[in-house]
C-alpha positions as CSV (number, residue, x, y, z in Angstrom):
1,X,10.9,10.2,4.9
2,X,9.2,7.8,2.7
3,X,6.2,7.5,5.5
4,X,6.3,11.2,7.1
5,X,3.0,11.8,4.5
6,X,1.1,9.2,7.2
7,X,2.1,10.6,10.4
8,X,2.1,7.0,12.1
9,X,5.6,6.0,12.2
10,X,7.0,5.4,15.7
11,X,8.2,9.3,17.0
12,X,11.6,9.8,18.1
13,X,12.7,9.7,21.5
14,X,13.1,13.2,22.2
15,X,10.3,14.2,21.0
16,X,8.6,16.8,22.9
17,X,5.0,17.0,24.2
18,X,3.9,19.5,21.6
19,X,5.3,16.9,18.4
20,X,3.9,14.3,19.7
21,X,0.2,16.2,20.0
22,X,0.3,17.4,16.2
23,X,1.0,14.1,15.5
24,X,-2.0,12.7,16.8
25,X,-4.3,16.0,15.7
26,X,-2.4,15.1,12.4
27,X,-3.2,11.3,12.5
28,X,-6.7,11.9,13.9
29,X,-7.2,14.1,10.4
30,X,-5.6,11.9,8.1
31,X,-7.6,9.0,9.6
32,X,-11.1,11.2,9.3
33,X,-10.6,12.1,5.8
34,X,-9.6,9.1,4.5
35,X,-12.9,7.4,6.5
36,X,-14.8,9.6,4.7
37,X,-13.3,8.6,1.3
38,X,-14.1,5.0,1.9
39,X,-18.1,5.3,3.2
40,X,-18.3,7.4,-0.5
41,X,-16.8,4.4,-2.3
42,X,-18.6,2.0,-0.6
43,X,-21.7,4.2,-1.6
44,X,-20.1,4.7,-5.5
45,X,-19.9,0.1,-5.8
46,X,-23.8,0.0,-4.7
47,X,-24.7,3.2,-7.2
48,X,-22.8,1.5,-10.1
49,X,-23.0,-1.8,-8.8
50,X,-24.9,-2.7,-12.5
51,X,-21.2,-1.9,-13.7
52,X,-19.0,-4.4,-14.0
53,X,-16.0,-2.6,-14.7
54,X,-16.5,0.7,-12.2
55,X,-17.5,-1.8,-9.5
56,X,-14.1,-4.0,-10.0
57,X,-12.5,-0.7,-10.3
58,X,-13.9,1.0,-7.6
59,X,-13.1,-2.3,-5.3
60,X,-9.5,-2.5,-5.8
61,X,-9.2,1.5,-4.7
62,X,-11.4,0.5,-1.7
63,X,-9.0,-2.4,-1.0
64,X,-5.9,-0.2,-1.1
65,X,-7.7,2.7,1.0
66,X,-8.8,-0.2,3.4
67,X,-5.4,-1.3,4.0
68,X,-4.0,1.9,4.8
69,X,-6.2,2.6,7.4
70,X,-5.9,-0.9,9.1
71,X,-2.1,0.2,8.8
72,X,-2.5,3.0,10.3
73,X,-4.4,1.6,13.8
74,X,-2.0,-1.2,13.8
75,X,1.3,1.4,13.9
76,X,-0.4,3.4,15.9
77,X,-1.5,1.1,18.1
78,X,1.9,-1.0,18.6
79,X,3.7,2.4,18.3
80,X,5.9,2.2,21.5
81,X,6.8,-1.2,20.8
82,X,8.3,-0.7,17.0
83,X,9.9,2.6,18.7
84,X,11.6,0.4,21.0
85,X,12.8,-2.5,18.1
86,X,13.8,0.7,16.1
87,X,15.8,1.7,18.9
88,X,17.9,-1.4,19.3
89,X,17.9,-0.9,16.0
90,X,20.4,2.3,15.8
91,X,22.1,1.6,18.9
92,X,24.0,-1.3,17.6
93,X,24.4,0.2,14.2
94,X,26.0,2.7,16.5
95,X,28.5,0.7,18.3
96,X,29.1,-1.9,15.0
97,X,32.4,-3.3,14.6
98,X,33.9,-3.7,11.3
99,X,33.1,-6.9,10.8
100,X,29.8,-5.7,11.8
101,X,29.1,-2.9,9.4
102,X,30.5,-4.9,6.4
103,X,27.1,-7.6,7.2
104,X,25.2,-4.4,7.4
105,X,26.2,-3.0,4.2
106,X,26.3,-6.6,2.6
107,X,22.3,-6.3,3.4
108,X,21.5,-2.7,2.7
109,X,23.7,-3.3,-0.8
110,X,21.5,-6.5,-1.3
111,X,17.6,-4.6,-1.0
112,X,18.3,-1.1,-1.2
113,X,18.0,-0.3,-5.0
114,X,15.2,-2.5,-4.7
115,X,13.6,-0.6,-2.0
116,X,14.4,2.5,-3.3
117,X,12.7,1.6,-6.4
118,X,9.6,0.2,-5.1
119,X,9.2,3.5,-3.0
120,X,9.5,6.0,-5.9
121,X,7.4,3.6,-7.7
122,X,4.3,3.5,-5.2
123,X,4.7,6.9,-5.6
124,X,4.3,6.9,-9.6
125,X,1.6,4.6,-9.3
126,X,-0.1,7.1,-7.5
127,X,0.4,10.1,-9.2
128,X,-1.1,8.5,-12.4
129,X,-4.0,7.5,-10.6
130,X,-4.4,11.2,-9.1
131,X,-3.7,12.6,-12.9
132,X,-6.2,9.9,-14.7
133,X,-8.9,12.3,-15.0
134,X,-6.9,14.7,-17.3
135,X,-6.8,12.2,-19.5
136,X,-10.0,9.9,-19.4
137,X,-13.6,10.8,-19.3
138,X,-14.4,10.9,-15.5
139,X,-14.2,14.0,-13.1
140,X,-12.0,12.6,-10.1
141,X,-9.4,9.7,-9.4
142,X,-12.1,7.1,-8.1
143,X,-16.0,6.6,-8.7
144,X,-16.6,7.5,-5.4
145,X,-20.2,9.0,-4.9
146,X,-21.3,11.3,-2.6
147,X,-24.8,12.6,-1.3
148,X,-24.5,16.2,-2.4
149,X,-23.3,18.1,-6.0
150,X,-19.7,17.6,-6.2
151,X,-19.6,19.8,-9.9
152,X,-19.2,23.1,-8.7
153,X,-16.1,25.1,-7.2
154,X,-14.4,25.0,-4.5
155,X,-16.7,21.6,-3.8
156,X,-15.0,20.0,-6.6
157,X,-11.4,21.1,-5.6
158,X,-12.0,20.0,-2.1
159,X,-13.3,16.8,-3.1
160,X,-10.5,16.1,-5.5
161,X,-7.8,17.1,-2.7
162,X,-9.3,14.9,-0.4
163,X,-9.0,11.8,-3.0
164,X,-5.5,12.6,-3.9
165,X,-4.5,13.1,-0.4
166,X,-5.7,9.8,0.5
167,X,-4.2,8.6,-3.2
168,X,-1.2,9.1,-1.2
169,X,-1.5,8.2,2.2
170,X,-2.4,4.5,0.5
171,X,0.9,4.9,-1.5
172,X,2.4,5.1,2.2
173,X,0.7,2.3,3.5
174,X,2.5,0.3,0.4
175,X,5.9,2.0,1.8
176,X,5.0,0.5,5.4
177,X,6.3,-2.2,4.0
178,X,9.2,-1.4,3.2
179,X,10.1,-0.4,6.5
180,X,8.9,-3.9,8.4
181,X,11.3,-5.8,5.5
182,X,14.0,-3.5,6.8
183,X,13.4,-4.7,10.7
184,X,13.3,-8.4,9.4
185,X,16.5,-7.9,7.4
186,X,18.5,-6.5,10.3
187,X,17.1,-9.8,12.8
188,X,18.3,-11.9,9.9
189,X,22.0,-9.8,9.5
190,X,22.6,-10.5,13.3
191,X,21.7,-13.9,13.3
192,X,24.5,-13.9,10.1
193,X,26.7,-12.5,12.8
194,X,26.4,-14.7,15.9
195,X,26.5,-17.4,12.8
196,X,30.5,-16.5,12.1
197,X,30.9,-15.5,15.4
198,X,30.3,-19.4,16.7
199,X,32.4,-20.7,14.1
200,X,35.1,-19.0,15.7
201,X,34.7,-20.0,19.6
202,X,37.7,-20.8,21.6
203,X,36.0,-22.6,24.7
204,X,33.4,-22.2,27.3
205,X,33.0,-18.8,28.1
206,X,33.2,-17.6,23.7
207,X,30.1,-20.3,23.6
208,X,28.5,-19.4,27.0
209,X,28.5,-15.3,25.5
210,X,26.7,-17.1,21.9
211,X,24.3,-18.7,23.8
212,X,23.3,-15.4,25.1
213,X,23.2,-13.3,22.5
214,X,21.4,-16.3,20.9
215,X,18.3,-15.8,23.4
216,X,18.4,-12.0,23.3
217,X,18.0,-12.4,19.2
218,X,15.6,-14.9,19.4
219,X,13.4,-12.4,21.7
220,X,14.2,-9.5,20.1
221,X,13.0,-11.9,16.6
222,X,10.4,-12.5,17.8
223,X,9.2,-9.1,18.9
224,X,9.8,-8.0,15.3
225,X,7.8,-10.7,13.9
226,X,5.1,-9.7,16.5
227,X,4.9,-6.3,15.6
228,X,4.8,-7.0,11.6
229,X,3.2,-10.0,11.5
230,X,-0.1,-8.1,11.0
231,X,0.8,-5.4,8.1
232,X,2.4,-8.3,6.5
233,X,-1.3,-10.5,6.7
234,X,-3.0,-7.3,5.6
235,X,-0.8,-6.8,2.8
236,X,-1.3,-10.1,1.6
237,X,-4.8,-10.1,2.4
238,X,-5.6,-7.1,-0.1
239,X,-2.5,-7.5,-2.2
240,X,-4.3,-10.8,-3.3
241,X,-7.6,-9.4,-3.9
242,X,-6.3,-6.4,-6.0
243,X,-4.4,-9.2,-8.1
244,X,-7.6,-11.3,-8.3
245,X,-10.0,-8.1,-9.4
246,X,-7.0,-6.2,-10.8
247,X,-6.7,-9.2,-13.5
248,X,-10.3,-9.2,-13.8
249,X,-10.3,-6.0,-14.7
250,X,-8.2,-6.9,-17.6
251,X,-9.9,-9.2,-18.7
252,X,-12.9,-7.0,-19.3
253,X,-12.0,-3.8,-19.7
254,X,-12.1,-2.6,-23.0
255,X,-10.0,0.8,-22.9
256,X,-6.2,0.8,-22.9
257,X,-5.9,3.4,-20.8
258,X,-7.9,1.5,-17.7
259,X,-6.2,-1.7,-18.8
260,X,-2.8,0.3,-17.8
261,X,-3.9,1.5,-14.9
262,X,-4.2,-1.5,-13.8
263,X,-1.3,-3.3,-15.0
264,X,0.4,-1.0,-13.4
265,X,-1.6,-1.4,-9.9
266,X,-1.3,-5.6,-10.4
267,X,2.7,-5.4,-10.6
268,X,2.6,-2.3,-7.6
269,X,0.3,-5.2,-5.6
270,X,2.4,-8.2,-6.6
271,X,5.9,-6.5,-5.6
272,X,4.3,-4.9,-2.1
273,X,3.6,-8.9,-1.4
274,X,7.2,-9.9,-2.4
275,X,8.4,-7.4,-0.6
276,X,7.7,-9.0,3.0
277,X,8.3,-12.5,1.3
278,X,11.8,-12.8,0.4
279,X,13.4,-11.0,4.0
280,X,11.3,-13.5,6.0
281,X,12.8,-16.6,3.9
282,X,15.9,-15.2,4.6
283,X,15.4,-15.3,8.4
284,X,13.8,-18.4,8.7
285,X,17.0,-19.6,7.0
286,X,19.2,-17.8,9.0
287,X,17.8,-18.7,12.3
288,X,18.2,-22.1,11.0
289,X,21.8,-21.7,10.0
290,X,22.8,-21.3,13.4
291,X,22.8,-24.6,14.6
292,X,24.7,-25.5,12.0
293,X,27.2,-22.9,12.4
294,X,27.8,-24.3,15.9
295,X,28.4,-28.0,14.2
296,X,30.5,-26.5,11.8
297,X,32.9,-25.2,14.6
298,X,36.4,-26.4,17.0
299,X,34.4,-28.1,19.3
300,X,36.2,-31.9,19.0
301,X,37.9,-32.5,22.1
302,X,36.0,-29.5,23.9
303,X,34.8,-30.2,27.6
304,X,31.6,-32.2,28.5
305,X,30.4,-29.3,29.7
306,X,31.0,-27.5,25.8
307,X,29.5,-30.5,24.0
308,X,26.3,-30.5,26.3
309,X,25.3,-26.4,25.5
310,X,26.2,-26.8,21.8
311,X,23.7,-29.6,21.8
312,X,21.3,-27.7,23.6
313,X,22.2,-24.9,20.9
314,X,21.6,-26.9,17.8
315,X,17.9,-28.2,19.2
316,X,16.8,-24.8,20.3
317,X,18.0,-23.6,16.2
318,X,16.0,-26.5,14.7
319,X,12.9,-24.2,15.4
320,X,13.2,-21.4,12.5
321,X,11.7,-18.2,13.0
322,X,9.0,-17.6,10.9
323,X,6.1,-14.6,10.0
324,X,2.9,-16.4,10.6
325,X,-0.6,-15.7,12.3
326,X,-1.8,-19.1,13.5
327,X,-4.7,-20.2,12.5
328,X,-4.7,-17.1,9.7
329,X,-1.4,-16.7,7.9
330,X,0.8,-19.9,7.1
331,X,4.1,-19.3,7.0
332,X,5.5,-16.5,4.8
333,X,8.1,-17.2,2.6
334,X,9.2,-17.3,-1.3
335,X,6.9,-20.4,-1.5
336,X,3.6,-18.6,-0.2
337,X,4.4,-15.6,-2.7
338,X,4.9,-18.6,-5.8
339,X,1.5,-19.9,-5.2
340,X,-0.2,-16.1,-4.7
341,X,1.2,-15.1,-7.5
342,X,0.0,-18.0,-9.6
343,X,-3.6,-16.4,-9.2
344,X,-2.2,-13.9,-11.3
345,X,-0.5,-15.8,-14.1
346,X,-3.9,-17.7,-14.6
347,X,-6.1,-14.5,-15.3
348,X,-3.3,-13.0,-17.0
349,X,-3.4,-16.6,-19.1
350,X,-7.3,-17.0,-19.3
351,X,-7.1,-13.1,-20.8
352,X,-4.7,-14.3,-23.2
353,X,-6.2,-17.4,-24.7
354,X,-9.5,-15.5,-24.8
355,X,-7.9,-13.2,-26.9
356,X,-6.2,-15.1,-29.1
357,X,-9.6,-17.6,-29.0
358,X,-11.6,-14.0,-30.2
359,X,-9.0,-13.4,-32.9
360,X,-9.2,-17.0,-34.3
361,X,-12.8,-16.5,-34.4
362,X,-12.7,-13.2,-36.1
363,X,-10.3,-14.4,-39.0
364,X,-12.5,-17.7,-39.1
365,X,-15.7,-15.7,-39.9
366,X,-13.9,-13.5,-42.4
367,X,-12.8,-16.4,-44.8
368,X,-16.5,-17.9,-44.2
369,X,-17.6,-14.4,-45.5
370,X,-14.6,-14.1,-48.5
371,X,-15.7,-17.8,-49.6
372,X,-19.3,-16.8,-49.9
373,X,-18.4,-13.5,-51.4
C-alpha cells in the first residue's frame, strides 16, 4: 500500500491483461510528469544559479526526484524477477511451521515499528514540503522554472499538482526501500532457520537435506541481493549528497523555517540509508553463522562420509553474503552507514562552532564598544 502511489511494484500473479496495461499507461504518466518536473529544475539551478541557497535547495529536490525515477526503471525493469523473489516469498510464509512463524514474527516484531514509522514519516516530510508555500514567501514547493507564465489559473494549479504529485511519488521512492529491507530480512530469517535446524541433525540424510536448502538459500540470496543491490547504491548515492548539501544548507541559510525543512529532509535522508544498512549486516552475519551452527552440532563420532559434507559446509559459509556493486559499492553494512554519516556530524559540527565562533565575536565587540563608551 505504501508504494501503490508509483505504480512500479511487481503486479500480482493473477493479474489480468487490462491491470497490467493501466499500469504501464499509469507508469508511462507518472514517469512523463515527473521528467518534466526535473528538465524545469534543472532550468530553475542555472536561472538562480547566483543563489547560493535556492541552488543548494533546488539540488537536494533534484536529487530526490532523480532517484525516484532511476527507481522507477530499475523496478520496472527487473519487475518479473522481484515478482518471482516476492513469490517465494508468500509461499513459504504460507506453508510455515511453528517454529517457522515464531522467526518470522521475531523479525517483523524487530523492524516493523521502525518501518512503519519511517513510511508515515516520508510521508510527513512530504506534505510539509508540498504545504511550505502557505507559509513562506515563494509560490510553489520547489524553485523550479519554467519557459511560460506560471501566475495565472488553472496554469498555476496545474503546475502545483504536478510538483506535489511528484512530491510524492519521491516520498515513494524513499518507501522502495523499505520494501528491499523486507526481502533481505526474510533471506536472513531463513538462514536463522536452517541455522537451528543443523544444530539439530541426526545423521546423513538430516545434513544431506541442510546442504540443500543451504544452496537453494544461497541462490535465492543472491537473487535478492541482485535485484536490490542497485536501489540500495542509488539510495546511498543521493542519500549522501542530500546530507552533504542538506547540511550546507544549514549552514547558510538564514531563515528557520528553510533550516527546518531541511533538518527534517537530512534525518528523512540519513534513516532511508540506514534503512538498507542494518538488514544487510544482519545477513552477512547470518550467512556466516551457518558454518558455525554446523560446528556447533552432534557430529563427533558421525560417519566419514558426515564429517567430509560438514567440512565442505563450513568452507562454502566462510563466504558471507553481502550487498555490493563491485567496483562501485563496497560492502554495505552498519560500518559503511558510520562513516556516511560522519559527513553529516562534521557540517552539523563546522555549523556549530561557527556559530558559537559568531557569538563570541559579537559579545567580544560589545564589551570593546561598553569599554569605550
Amino acid at each position: 500500500m505504501s508504494v501503490v502511489i508509483m505504480g512500479c511494484w511487481p503486479p500480482p500473479l493473477n493479474a489480468t491483461k487490462k491491470q497490467l496495461l493501466l499500469r504501464d499507461i499509469y507508469w508511462w504518466m507518472s514517469f512523463v510528469i515527473a521528467t518534466f518536473l526535473l528538465l524545469a529544475l534543472i532550468n530553475g539551478i542555472y536561472e538562480h544559479r547566483r543563489n547560493t541557497l535556492i541552488t543548494i535547495q533546488t539540488t537536494c529536490i533534484l536529487a530526490g526526484v532523480c532517484q525516484m525515477c532511476i527507481k522507477m526503471v530499475i523496478l520496472r525493469k527487473q519487475r518479473w524477477k522481484f515478482q518471482s523473489i516476492i513469490l517465494e516469498m508468500e509461499n513459504f510464509v504460507k506453508r510455515a511451521n511453528p517454529l517457522e512463524k515464531t522467526i518470522l514474527q521475531n523479525y517483523v516484531n524487530r523492524c516493523a515499528v521502525f518501518h512503519l514509522t519511517t513510511t508515515i514519516g516520508f510521508y510527513v516530510i512530504c506534505s510539509g514540503l508540498i504545504l511550505g508555500p502557505a507559509i513562506l514567501s515563494q509560490p510553489f514547493p520547489t524553485f523550479a522554472k519554467y519557459p511560460f507564465q506560471v501566475d495565472s489559473h488553472p496554469i498555476y494549479d496545474i503546475v502545483y499538482f504536478q510538483q506535489a504529485f511528484v512530491g510524492m511519488l519521491a516520498t515513494v521512492g524513499g518507501t522502495i526501500d523499505c520494501q528491499a529491507a523486507v526481502l533481505l530480512w526474510f533471506a536472513s530469517a531463513r538462514f536463522e532457520m536452517l541455522c537451528i535446524e543443523l544444530t539439530r541433525f541426526i545423521d546423513l540424510v538430516d545434513l544431506n537435506c541442510c546442504i540443500r536448502k543451504h544452496l537453494h538459500l544461497l541462490r535465492y540470496a543472491e537473487d535478492v541481493v541482485i535485484s536490490v543491490r542497485y536501489i540500495i547504491f542509488i539510495t546511498t548515492c543521493i542519500s549522501t549528497l542530500i546530507m552533504i548539501f542538506g547540511g550546507l544548507q544549514l549552514i547558510f541559510a538564514k531563515s528557520t523555517i528553510v533550516k527546518i525543512q531541511f533538518v527534517i529532509l537530512v534525518i528523512g535522508s540519513a534513516i532511508q540509508l540506514f534503512l538498507c544498512s542494518r538488514p544487510a549486516e544482519n545477513l552477512s552475519g547470518m550467512s556466516t553463522a551457518i558454518g558455525l551452527s554446523v560446528y556447533n552440532s552432534n557430529w563427533i563420532g558421525q560417519s566419514t562420509e558426515v564429517l567430509k559434507n560438514i567440512c565442505i559446509l563450513i568452507q562454502r559459509s566462510q563466504k558471507p553474503v553481502i550487498v555490493t556493486i563491485s567496483g562501485v559499492l563496497p560492502a554495505l553494512s552498519l560500518k559503511y552507514y558510520a562513516s556516511a554519516i560522519s559527513i553529516l556530524v562534521i557540517l552539523v559540527l563546522y555549523n556549530v562552532t561557527c556559530c558559537s565562533h559568531l557569538n563570541s565575536k559579537s559579545n567580544i565587540d560589545q564589551i570593546t564598544v561598553d569599554r569605550l563608551d
